[in-house]
C-alpha positions in Angstrom: 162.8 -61.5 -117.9 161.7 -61.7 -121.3 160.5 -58.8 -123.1 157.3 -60.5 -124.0 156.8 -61.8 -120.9 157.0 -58.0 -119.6 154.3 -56.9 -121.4 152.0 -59.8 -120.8 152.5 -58.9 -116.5 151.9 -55.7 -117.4 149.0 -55.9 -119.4 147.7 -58.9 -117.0 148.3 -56.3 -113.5 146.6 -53.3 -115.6 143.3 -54.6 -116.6 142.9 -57.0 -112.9 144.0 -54.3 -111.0 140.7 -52.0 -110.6 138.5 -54.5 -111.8 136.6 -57.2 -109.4 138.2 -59.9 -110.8 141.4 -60.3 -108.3 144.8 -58.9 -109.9 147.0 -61.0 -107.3 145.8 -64.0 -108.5 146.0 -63.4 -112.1 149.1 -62.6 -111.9 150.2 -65.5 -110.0 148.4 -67.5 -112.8 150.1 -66.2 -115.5 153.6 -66.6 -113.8 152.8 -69.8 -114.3 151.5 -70.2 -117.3 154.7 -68.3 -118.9 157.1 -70.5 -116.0 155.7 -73.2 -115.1 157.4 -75.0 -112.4 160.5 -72.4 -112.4 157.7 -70.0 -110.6 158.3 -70.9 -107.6 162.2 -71.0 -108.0 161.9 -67.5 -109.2 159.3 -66.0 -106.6 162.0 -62.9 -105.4 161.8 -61.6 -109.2 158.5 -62.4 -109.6 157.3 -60.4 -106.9 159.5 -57.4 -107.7 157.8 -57.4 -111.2 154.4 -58.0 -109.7 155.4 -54.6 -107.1 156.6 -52.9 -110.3 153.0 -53.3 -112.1 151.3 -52.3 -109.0 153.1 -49.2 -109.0 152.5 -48.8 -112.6 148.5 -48.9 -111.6 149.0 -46.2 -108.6 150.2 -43.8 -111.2 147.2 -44.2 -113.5 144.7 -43.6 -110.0 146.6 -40.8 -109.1 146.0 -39.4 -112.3 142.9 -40.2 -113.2 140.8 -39.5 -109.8 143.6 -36.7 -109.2 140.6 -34.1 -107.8 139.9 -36.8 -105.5 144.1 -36.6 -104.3 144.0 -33.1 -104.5 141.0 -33.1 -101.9 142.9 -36.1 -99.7 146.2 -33.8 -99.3 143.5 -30.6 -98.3 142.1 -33.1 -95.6 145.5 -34.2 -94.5 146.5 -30.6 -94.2 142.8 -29.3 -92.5 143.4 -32.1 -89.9 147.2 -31.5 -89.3 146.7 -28.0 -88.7 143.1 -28.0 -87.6 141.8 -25.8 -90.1 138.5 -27.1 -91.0 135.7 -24.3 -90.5 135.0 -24.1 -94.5 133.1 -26.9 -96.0 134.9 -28.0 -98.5 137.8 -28.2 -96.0 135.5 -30.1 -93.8 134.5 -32.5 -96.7 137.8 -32.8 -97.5 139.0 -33.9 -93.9 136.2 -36.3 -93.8 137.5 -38.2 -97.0 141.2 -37.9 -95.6 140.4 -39.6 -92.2 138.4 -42.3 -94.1 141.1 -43.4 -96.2 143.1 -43.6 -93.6 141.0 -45.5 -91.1 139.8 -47.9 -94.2 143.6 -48.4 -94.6 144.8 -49.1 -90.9 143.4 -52.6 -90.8 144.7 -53.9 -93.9 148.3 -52.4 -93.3 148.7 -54.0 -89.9 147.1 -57.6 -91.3 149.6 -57.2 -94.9 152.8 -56.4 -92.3 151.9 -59.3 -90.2 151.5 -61.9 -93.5 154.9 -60.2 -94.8 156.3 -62.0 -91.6 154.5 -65.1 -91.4 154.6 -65.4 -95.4 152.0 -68.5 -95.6 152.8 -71.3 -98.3 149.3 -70.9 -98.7 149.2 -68.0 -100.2 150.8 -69.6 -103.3 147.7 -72.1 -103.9 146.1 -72.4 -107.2 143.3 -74.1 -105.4 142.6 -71.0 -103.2 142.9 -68.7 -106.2 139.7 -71.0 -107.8 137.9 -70.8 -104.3 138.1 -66.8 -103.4 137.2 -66.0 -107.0 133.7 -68.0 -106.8 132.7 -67.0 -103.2 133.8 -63.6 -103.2 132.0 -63.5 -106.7 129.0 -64.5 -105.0 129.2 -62.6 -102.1 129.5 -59.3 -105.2 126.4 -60.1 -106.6 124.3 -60.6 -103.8 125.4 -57.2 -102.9 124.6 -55.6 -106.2 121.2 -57.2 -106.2 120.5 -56.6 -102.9 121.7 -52.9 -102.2 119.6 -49.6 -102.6 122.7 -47.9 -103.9 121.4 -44.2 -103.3 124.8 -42.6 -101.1 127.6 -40.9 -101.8 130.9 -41.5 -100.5 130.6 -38.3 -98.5 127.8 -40.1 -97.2 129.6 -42.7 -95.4 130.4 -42.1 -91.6 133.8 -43.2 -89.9 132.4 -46.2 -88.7 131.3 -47.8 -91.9 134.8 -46.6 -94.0 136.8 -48.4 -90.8 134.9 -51.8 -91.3 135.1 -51.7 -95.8 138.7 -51.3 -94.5 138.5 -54.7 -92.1 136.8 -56.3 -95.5 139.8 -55.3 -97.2 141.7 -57.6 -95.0 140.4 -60.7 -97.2 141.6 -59.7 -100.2 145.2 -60.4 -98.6 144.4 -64.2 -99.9 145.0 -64.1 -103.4 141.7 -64.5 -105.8 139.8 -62.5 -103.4 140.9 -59.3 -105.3 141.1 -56.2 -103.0 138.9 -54.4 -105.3 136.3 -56.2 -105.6 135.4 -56.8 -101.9 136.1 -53.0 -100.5 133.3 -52.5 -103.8 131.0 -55.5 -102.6 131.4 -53.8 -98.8 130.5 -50.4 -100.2 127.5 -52.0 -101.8 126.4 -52.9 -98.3 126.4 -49.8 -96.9 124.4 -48.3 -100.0 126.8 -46.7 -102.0 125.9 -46.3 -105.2 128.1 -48.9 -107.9 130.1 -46.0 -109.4 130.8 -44.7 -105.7 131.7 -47.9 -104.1 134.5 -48.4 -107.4 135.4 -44.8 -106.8 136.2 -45.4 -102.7 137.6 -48.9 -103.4 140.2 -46.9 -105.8 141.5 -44.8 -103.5 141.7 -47.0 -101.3 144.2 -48.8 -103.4 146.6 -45.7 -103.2 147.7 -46.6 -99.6 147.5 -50.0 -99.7 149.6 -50.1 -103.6 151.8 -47.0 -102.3 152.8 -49.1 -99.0 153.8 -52.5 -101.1 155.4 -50.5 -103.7 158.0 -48.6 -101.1 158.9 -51.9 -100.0 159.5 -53.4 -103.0 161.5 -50.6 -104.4 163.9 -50.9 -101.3 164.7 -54.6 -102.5 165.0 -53.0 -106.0 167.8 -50.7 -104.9 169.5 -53.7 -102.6 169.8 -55.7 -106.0 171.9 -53.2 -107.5 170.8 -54.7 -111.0 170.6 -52.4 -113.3 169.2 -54.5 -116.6 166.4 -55.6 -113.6 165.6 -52.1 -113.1 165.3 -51.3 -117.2 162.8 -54.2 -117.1 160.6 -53.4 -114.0 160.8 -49.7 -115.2 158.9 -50.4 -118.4 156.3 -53.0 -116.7 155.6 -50.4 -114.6 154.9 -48.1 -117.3 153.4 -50.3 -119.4 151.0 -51.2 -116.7 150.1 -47.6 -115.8 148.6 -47.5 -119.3 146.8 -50.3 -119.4 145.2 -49.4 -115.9 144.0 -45.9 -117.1 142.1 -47.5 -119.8 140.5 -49.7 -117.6 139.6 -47.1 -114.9 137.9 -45.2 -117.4 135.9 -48.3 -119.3 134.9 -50.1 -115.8 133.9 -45.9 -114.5 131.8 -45.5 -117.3 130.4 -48.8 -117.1 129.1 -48.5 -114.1 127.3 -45.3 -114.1 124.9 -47.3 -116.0 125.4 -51.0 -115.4 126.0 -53.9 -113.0 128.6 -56.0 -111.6 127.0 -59.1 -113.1 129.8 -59.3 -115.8 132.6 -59.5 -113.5 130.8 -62.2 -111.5 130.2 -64.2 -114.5 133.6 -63.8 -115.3 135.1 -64.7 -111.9 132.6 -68.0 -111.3 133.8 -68.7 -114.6 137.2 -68.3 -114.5 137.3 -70.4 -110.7 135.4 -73.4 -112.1 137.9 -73.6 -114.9 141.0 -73.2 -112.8 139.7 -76.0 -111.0 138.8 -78.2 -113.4 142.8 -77.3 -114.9 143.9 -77.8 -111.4 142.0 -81.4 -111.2 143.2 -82.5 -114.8 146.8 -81.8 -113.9 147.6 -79.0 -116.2 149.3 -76.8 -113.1 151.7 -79.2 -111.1 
């Protein structure tokens, strides 16, 4: 792939990633915008590069909420060995088995779409569609919610269904982020907490995809592949920290308004692209 082409993936992947704006469908966007038609002849590649970026992002969530991972392996050790008198080990048990139930219904829905593999998923059309309603659905939360818990607030329950929402964001445009945030809104986490939840969320859900996709990596055997998806993923990783940070910061004293505005935005125009014949 062309070096230029690796950095605009990478850039692309790190600032959609955390943000509510839908990384999977930017990226299939700008596939083809820099392919055009040859996007869909080149989908294997494609989607090693697209893995590659993802795994770039991990890194930068792992580092940047790495107290929050830190507590996640003390609560996957307090549970394993059932060691969870103290209160921090309690808390920290309680955020383990959250992420874990939040992740269970997104893994089993992603392993039965890696089967089924949809042409749909490939739709420009659906891309335009998700972004608007699930850009709706994200401000009605934010204007709508008290916003006053904590993620230690939520009970097993409620972390088990934001994981069931997490299920949508399967269809590209929906952007995984941005509805775990918009179902942590519902259940009254405040806007920095329900972007902090939805984030470590992503470290199962990125961790899972990027395992598979570096098996196909090593089955390739290409070396000059794996130069190229090495620096994406690099690239990526510090492109995502930055955004972490801005969209963290943002939101201790902000809304979501601007990524709806952006997202209705961006779906009308796709459309209007998609209707004037620009993507074939």
């Amino acid at each position: 792939m062309p070096f230029l082409s690796i950095v605009i993936i990478a850039i692309v992947q790190g600032i959609t990633e955390f943000l509510p704006i839908s990384s999977s469908g930017h990226l299939l966007l700008t596939h083809w915008a820099l392919q055009g038609a040859e996007a869909q002849n080149n989908y294997a590649q494609n989607h090693l590069f697209d893995i590659a970026v993802h795994v770039g992002t991990l890194l930068a969530v792992l580092l940047y909420f790495r107290k929050d991972v830190l507590s996640l392996i003390q609560g996957a050790l307090a549970t394993v060995l059932r060691t969870n008198r103290k209160t921090d080990a309690s808390e920290s048990r309680h955020l383990f088995l959250m992420v874990i139930l939040a992740s269970l219904p997104v893994i089993l829905a992603g392993l039965a779409l890696q089967l089924w593999q949809p042409a749909f998923l490939n739709w420009l059309t659906l891309i335009a569609i998700t972004n608007i309603v699930f850009g709706l659905l994200l401000y009605w939360a934010d204007q709508k919610g008290t916003q006053t818990k904590s993620v230690s607030e939520l009970t097993l329950g409620q972390a088990f269904l934001i994981g069931v929402a997490q299920i949508f964001a399967l269809a590209p445009g929906t952007s995984r982020s941005g509805v775990t945030m918009t179902a942590g809104l519902f259940f009254q986490l405040t806007r920095a907490e329900a972007a902090r939840f939805s984030l470590l969320l992503a470290i199962i859900a990125i961790a899972g995809a990027g395992t598979l996709g570096a098996l196909d990596l090593m089955q390739s055997g290409d070396f000059q592949l794996g130069l190229d998806i090495a620096l994406a993923a690099f690239l990526s990783f510090l492109t995502a920290y930055a955004a972490i940070f801005a969209m963290m910061k943002w939101l201790e004293r902000a809304t979501f308004t601007p990524f709806v505005i952006y997202r209705i935005a961006f779906g009308i125009i796709l459309l209007i692209l998609i209707q004037q014949g620009v993507f074939a």
